[in-house]
C-alpha distance (Angstrom), angle and dihedral (degrees) to the residues before:
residue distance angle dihedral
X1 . . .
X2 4.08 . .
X3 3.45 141.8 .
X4 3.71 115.0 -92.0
X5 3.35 122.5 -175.5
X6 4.28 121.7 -159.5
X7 3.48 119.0 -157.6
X8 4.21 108.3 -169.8
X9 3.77 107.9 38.2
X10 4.31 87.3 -172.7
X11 3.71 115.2 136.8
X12 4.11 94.9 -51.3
X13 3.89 98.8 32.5
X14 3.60 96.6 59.0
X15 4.01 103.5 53.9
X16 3.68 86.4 41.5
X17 3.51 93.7 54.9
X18 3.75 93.9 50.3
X19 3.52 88.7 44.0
X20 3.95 86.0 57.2
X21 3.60 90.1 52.0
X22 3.85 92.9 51.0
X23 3.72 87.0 52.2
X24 3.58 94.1 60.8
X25 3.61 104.8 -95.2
X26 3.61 137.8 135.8
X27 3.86 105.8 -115.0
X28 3.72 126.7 -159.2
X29 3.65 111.3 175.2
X30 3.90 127.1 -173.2
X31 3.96 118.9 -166.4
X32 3.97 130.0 154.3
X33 3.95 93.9 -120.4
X34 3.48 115.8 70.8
X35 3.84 94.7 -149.8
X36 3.71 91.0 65.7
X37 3.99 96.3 51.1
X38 3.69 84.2 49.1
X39 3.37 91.6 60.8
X40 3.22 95.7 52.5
X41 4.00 93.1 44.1
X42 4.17 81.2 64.4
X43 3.64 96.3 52.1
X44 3.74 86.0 55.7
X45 3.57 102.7 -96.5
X46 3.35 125.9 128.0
X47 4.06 134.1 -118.8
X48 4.16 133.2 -123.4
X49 3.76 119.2 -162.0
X50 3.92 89.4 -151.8
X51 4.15 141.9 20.4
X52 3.62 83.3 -111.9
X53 4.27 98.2 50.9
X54 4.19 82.4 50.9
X55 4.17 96.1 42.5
X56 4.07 88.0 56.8
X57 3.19 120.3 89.0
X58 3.87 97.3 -3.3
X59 4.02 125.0 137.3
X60 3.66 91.2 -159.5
X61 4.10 127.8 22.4
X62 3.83 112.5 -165.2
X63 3.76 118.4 -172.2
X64 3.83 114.8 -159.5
X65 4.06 96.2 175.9
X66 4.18 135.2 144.9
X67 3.47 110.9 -106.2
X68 4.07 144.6 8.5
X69 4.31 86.6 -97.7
X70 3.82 88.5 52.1
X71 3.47 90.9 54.1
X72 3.93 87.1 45.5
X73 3.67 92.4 50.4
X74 3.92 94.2 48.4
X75 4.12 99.9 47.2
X76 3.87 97.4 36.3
X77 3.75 129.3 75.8
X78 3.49 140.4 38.4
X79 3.66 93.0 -66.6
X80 4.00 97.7 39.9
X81 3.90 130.6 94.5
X82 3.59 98.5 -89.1
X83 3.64 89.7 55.9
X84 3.77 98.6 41.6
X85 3.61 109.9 29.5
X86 4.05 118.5 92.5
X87 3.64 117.1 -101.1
X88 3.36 104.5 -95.1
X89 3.78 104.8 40.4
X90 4.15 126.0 144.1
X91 3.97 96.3 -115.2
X92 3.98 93.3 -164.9
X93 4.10 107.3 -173.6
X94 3.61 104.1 -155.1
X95 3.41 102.0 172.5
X96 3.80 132.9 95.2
X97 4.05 111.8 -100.5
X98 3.36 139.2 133.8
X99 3.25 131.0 -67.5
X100 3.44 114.2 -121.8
X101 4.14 77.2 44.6
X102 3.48 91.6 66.7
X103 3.92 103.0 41.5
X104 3.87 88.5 48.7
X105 4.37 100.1 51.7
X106 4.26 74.5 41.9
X107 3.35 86.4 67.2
X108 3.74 97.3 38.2
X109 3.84 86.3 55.6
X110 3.25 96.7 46.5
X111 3.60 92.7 58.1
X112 4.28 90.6 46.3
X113 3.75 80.7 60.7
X114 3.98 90.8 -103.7
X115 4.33 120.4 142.5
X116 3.84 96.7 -132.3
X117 3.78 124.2 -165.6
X118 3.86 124.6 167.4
X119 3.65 108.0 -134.4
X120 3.74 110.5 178.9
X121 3.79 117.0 -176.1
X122 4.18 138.9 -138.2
X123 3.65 128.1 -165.5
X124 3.94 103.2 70.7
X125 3.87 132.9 -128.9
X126 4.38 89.2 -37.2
X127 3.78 95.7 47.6
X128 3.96 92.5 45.2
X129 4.28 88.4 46.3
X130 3.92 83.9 50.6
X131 3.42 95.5 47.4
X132 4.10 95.7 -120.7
X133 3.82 111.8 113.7
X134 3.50 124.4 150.3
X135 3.94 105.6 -119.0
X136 3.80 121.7 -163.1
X137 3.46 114.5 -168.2
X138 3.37 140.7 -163.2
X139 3.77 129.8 -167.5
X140 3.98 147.2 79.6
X141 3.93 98.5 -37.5
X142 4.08 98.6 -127.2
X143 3.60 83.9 52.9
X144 4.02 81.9 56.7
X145 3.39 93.6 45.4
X146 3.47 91.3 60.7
X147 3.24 105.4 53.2
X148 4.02 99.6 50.2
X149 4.05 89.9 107.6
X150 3.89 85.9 58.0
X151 3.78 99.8 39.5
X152 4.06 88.8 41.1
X153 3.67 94.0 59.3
X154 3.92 85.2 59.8
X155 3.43 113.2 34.7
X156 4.33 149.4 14.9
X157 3.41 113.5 -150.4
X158 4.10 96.8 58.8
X159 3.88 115.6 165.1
X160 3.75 131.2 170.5
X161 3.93 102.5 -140.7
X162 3.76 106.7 179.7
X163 3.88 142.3 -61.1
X164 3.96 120.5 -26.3
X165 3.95 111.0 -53.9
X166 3.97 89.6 34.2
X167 3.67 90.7 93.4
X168 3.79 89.0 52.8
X169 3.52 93.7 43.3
X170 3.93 87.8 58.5
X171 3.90 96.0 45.2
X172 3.76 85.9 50.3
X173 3.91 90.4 64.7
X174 3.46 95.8 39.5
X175 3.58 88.3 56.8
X176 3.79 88.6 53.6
X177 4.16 92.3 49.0
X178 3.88 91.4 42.9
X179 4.10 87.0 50.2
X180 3.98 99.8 44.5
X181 4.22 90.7 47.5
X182 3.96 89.3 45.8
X183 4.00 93.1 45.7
X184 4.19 85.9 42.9
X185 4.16 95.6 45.0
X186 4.20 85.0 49.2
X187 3.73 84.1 52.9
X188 3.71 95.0 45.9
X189 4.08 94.6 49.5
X190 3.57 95.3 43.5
X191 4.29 83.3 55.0
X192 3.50 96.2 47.3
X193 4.19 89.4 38.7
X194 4.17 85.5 56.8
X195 3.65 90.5 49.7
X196 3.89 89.8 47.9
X197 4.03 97.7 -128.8
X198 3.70 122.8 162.9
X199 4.02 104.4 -83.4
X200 3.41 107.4 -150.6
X201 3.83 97.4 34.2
X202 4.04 85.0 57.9
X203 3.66 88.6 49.5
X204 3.64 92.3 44.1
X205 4.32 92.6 57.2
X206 4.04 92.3 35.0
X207 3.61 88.0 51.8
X208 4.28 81.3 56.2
X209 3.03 96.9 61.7
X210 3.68 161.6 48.7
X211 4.00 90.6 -61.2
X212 3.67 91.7 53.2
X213 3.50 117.3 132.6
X214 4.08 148.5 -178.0
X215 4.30 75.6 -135.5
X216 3.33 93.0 54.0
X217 3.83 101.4 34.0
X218 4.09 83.5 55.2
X219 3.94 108.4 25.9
X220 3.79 100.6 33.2
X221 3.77 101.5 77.5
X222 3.47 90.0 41.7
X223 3.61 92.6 60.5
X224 3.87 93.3 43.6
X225 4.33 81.2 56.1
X226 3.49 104.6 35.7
X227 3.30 95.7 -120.1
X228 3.83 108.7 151.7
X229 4.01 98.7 161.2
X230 3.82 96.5 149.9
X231 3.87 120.6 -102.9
X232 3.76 81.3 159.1
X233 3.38 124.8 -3.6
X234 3.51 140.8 -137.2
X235 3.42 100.4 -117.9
X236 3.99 87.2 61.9
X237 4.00 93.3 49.1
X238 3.66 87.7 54.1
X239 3.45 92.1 50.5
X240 3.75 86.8 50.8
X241 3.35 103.2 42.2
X242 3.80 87.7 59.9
X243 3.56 91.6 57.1
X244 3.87 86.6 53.6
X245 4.09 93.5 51.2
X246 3.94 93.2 42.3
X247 4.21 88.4 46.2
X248 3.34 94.0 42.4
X249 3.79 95.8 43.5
X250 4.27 84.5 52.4
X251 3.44 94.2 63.4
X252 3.63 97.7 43.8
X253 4.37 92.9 -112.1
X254 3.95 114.6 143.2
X255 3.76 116.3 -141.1
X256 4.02 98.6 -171.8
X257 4.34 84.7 172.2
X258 3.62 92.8 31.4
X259 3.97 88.3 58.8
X260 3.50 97.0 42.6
X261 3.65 94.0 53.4
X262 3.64 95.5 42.4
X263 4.22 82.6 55.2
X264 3.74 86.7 55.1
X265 3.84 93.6 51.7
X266 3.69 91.4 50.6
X267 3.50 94.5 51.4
X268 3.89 91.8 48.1
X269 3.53 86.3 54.3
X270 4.06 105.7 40.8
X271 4.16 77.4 55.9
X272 3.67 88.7 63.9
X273 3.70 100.6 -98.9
X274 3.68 101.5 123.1
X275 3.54 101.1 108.2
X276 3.65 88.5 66.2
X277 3.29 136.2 106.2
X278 3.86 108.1 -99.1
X279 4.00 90.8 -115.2
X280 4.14 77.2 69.0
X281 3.80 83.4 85.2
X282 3.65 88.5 85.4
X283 3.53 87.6 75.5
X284 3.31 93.6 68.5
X285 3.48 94.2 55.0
X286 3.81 90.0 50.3
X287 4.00 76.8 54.2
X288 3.39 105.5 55.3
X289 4.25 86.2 40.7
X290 3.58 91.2 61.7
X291 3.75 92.0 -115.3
X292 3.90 116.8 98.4
């Protein structure tokens, strides 16, 4: 067993860590509210006052952070994991950045002496509690290799898919298939909603068959309830969505649907909807039906 250390115990970080810990690991977490590191303190984890208390000393250093500068801001510096962390280490980025992000602070960790991979993850707030993400990774494949006990403690689905970046790369079209199916499955409630069809017995039959989805399976009764208590929020698919446009727009790829969609989201949010849950874009489409 090693000594992983998470810094970000949000949403995703948190059940991961204490899935860690359930594995058998010693877990050092780091977050910037208390309550969260206390959590993890009472699932037997352990807590670090600094980046630089939970680099030292760790095996494995797993970031689980917002954005590509909050990644940045954790890894660089005197006080950050490149600095701190033991030649050596398994840096493991799971985050959601961009790509070109993630293959240049590879390269900056290579050079500290750090393995990196880039190990973005799928399956939201439920899959990350179960212990069942899908993790696409990115990275020099020994490096990968040796961190399966680490990424098998958190997830199901784990795939190497190419050099640093890759695993970004991957996460970044996810995040454009998860957003089109959520924006299509609000459009498809608020239908059958209009035309005043049993809900859940729709659900039920769609679920059957070929439009059956993990989106719909997980966001489609919480549209039907209005229940929009973040798993992932909106605010984080925006963010993601522009990594998508700004990728795909690099390599010369048009996403007509993907562009739309990612329109929609920014909308939702600039209303003051990104602390949702991103199954909250459905109110926009109640919005823009004339029935919210």
């Amino acid at each position: 067993m090693s000594n992983v250390s998470v810094i970000g115990l949000g949403i995703m970080g948190l059940p991961m860590a204490i899935n860690l810990v359930k594995a058998g690991h010693t877990v050092t977490g780091f977050n910037r509210s208390p309550a969260r590191l206390d959590a993890l303190i009472t699932a037997g984890g352990h807590g670090a006052t600094s980046v630089a208390e939970a680099a030292r000393g760790a095996d494995v250093v797993i970031t689980m952070v917002p954005d590509s500068p909050d990644v940045e801001g954790v890894v660089s510096g005197s006080d950050g994991v490149f600095a701190t962390a033991a030649p050596g280490t398994l840096w493991i980025d799971a985050s959601t950045i961009r790509p070109d992000v993630a293959k240049r602070l590879a390269e900056n960790a290579a050079t500290a002496g750090l393995r990196p991979l880039d190990a973005p993850v799928s399956g939201g707030e439920q899959g990350a509690i179960d212990g069942v993400l899908s993790i696409m990774v990115g990275g020099d494949s020994a490096d990968f290799d040796a961190a399966q006990d680490v990424l098998g403690a958190v997830g199901k689905t784990i795939v190497h898919v190419g050099p640093s970046g890759s695993g970004q790369t991957v996460k970044a079209a996810n995040q454009l298939i998860v957003a089109a199916n959520i924006e299509v499955l609000a459009e498809a409630i608020a239908f059958l909603e209009a035309h005043g069809v049993d809900l859940d017995a729709a659900l039920t039959v769609l679920g059957g068959g070929l439009a059956g989805s993990k989106v719909l399976e997980q966001k489609g009764t919480k549209m039907v309830k209005r229940d929009f208590e973040p798993g992932f929020r909106l605010a984080l698919h925006h963010k993601d969505l522009g990594i998508v446009t700004a990728a795909s727009r690099e390599a010369g790829v048009i996403i007509p649907l993907g562009a739309v969609v990612a329109q929609l989201v920014a909308a939702t949010v600039n209303q003051g909807d990104g602390a949702l849950d991103h199954s909250g874009l459905f109110k926009q489409v109640l919005h823009l039906s004339g029935r919210s």
